[in-house]
TIDRENVEX-598419 format. One record per atom (N, C-alpha, C): atom name; x negated, y negated, z. Coordinates in steps of 0.001 Angstrom, whole numbers, plus 500000, padded with zeros to 6 digits. Each point is the difference from the previous one (the first is absolute). Last residue first. Layout:
% TIDRENVEX-598419
CA; X; Y; Z
...
***
This chain:
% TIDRENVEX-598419
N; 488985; 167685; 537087
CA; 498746; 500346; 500528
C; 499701; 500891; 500159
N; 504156; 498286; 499675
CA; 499558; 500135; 498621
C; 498419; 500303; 500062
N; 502814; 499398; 503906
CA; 500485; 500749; 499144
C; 499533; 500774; 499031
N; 498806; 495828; 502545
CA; 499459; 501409; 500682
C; 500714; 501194; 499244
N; 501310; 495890; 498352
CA; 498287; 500030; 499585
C; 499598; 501468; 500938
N; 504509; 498431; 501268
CA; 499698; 500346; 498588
C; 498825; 500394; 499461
N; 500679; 497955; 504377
CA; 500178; 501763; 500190
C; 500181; 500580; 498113
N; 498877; 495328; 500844
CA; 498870; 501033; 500770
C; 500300; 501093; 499943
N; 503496; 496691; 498428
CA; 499243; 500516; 499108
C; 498227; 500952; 500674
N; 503640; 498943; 502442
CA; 500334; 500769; 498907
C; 499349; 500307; 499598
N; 499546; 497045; 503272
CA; 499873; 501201; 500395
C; 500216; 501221; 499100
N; 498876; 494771; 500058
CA; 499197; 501339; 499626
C; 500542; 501252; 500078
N; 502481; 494378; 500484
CA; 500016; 501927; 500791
C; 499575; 500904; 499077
N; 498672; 494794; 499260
CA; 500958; 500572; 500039
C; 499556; 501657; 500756
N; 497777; 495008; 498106
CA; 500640; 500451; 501363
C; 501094; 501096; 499462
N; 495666; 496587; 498083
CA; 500614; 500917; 499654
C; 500929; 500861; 501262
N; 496471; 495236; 497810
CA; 500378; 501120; 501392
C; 500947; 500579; 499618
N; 496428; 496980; 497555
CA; 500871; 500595; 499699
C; 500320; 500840; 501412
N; 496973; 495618; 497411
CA; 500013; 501105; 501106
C; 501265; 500442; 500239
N; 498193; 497318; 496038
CA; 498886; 500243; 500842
C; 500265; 500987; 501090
N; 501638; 498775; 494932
CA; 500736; 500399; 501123
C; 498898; 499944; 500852
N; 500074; 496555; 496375
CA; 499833; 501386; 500282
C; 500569; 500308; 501075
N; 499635; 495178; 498614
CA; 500581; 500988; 498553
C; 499547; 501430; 500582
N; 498307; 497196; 503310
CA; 500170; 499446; 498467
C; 500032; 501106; 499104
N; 501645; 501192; 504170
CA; 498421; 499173; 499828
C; 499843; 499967; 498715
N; 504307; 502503; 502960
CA; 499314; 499944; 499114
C; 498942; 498836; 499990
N; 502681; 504158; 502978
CA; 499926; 498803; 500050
C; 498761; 499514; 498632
N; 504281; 503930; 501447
CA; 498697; 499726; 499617
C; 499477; 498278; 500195
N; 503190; 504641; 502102
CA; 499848; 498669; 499973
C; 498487; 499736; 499031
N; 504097; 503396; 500808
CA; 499043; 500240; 499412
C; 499612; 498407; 499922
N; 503688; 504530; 501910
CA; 499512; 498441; 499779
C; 498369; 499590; 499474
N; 504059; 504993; 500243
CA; 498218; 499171; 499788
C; 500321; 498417; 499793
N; 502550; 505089; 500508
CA; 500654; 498515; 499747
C; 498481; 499483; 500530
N; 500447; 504767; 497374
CA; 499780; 499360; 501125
C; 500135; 498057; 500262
N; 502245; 505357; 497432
CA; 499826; 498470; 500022
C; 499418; 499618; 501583
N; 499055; 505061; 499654
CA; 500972; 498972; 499663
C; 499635; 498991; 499667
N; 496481; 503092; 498412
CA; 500928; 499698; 501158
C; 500950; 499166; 499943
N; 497027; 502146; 496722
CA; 499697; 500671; 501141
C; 500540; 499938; 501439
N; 499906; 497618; 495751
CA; 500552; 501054; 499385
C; 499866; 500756; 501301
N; 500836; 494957; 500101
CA; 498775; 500524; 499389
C; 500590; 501715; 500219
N; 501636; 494171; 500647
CA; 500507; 501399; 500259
C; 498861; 500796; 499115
N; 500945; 495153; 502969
CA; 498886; 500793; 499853
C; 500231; 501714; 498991
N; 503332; 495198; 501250
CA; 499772; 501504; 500256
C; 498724; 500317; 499280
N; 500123; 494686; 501666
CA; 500109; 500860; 499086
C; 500304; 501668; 500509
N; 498964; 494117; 501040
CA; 500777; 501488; 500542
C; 500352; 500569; 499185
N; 496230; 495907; 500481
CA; 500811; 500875; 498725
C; 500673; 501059; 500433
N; 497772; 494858; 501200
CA; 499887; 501094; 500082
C; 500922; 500718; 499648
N; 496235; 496531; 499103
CA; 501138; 500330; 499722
C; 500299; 500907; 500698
N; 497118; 495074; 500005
CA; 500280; 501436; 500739
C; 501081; 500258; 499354
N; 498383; 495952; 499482
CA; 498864; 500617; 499436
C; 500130; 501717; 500192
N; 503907; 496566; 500280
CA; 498538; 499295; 499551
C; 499374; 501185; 499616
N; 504110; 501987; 501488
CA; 499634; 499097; 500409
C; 498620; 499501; 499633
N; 503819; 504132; 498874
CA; 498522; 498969; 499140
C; 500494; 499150; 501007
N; 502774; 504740; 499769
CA; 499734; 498710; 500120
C; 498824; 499490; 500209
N; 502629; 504023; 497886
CA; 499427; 499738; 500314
C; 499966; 498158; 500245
N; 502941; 505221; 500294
CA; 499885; 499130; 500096
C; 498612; 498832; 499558
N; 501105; 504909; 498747
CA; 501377; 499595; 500634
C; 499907; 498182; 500312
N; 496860; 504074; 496837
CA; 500276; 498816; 501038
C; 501553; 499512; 499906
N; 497190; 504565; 498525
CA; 501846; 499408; 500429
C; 499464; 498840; 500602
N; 496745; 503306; 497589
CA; 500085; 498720; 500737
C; 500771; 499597; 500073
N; 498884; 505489; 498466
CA; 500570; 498702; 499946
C; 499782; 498587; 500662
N; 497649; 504446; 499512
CA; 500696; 500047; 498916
C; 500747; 498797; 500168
N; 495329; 502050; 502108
CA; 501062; 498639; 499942
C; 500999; 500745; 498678
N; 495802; 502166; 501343
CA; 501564; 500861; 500524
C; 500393; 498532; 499834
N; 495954; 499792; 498598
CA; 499916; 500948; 499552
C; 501531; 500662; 500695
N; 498458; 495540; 501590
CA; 500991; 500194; 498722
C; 499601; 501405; 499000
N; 497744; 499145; 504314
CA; 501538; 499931; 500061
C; 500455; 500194; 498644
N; 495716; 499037; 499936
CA; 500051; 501844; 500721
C; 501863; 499903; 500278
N; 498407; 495998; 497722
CA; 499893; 500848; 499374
C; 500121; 501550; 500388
N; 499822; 496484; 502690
CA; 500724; 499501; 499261
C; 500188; 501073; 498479
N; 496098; 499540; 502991
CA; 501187; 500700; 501105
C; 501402; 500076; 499294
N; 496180; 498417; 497747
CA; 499883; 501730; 500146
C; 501256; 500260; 500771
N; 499291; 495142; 499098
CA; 500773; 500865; 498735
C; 499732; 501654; 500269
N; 498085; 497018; 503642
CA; 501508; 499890; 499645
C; 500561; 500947; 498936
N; 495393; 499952; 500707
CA; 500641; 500776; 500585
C; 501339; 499363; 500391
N; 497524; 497620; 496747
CA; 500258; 501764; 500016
C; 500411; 500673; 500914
N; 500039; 495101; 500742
CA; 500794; 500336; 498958
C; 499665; 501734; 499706
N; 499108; 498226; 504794
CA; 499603; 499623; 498957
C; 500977; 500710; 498555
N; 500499; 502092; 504965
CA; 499120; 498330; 499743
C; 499402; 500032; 498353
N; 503899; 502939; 503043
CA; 499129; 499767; 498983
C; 499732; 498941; 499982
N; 502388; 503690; 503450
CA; 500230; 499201; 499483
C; 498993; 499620; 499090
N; 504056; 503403; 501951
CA; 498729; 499805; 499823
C; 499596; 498717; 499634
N; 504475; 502245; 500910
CA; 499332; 500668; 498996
C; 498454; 499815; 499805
N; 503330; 496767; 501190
CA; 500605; 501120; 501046
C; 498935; 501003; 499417
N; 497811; 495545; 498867
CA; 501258; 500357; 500012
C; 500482; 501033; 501010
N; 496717; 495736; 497572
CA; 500286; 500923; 501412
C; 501246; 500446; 499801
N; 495701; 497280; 496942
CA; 501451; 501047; 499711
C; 499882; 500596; 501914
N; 497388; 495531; 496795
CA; 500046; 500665; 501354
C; 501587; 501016; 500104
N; 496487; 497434; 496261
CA; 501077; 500399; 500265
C; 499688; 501020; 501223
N; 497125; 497191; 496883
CA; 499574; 500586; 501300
C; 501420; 500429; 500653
N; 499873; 498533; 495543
CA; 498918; 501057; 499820
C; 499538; 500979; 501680
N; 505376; 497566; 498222
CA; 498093; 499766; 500026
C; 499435; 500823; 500797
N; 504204; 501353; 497316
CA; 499343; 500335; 500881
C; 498923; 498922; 500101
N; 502385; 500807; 495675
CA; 500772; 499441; 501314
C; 499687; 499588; 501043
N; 497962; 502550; 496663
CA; 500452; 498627; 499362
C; 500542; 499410; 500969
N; 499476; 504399; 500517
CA; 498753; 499143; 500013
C; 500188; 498723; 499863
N; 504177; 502534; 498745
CA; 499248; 499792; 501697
C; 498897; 499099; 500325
N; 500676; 501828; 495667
CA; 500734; 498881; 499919
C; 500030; 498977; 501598
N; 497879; 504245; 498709
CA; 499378; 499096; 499562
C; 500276; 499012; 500151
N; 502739; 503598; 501189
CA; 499315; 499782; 501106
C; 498663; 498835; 499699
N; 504827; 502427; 498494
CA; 499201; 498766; 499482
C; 499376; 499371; 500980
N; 503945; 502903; 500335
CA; 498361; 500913; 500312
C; 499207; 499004; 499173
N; 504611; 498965; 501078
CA; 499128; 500866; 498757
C; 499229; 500361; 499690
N; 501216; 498170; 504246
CA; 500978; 501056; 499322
C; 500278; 500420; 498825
N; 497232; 496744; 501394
CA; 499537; 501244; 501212
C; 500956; 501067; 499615
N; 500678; 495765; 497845
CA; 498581; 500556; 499396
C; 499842; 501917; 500818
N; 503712; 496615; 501192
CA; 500463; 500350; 498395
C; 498601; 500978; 499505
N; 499197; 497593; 504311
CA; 500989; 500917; 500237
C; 500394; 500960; 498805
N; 497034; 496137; 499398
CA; 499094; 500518; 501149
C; 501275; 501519; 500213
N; 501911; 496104; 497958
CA; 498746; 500612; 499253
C; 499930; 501343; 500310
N; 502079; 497272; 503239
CA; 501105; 501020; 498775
C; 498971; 500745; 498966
N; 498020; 496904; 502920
CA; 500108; 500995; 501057
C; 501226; 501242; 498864
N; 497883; 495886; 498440
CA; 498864; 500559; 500288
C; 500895; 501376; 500312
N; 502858; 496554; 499718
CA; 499837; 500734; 498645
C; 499099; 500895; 500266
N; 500786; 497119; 503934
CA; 501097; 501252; 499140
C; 499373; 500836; 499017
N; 496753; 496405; 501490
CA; 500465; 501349; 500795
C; 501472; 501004; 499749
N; 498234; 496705; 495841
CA; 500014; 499651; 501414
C; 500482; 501604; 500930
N; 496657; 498750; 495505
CA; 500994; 501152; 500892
C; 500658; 499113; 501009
N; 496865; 497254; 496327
CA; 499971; 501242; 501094
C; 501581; 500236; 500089
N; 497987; 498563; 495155
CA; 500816; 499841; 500988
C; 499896; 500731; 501179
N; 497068; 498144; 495085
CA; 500348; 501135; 501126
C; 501074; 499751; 501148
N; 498485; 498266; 494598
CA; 500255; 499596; 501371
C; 500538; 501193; 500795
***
C-alpha cells in the first residue's frame, strides 16, 4: 500500500532533497508539467525545473528554513538561501500541490547577490 504526500511533507521532501543534491528524488516530487517562476528565471515542465534546480545547487551549501506553513494544498517556506558566492539570501517559496506532487512553485527573494556572485565566477 502506497501513501500520498500531503503538501507539507511534499514541500520538506522537496527541501531535505535540493540540499542534498538528490535531484532523482526531486523528480519524484515534481508533476511532470510543473510550472517554476522565480527571481532567477523561469521553467515549464519537470526537466527544466531540475536544470534550474541543479545550476543553483552547484553553489547551495545550505537551506535554513526558518518558517513553514501548509494550508490544504499550498505550502509556503521562508528560508535563508546560503551558497558559496553570496550572502545569506532570505527567500520565500510558495508551492502548490495536485495529487501528491508539486505542480507550481514561485520563488521571491533579492538576486542581487547572488547575480553579482555568478558574475564573479564567470
Amino acid at each position: 500500500m502506497t501513501t500520498t504526500k500531503n503538501a507539507r511533507e511534499l514541500a520538506e521532501s522537496y527541501f531535505t532533497a535540493w540540499e542534498a543534491g538528490e535531484f532523482e528524488t526531486i523528480r519524484g516530487l515534481l508533476a511532470d508539467d510543473v510550472e517554476f517562476v522565480g527571481a532567477l528565471g523561469t521553467a515549464s515542465g519537470v526537466e527544466e525545473a531540475l536544470a534550474g534546480l541543479r545550476g543553483l545547487g552547484q553553489v547551495l551549501e545550505k537551506i535554513d528554513v526558518k518558517v513553514r506553513v501548509a494550508e490544504g494544498d499550498d505550502v509556503v517556506t521562508w528560508f535563508e538561501l546560503n551558497t558559496s558566492i553570496a550572502p545569506p539570501a532570505p527567500t520565500a517559496n510558495w508551492m502548490h500541490t495536485e495529487n501528491g506532487k508539486i505542480a507550481r512553485i514561485r520563488v521571491t527573494f533579492d538576486p542581487r547577490g547572488l547575480l553579482a556572485g555568478f558574475e564573479k565566477t564567470s
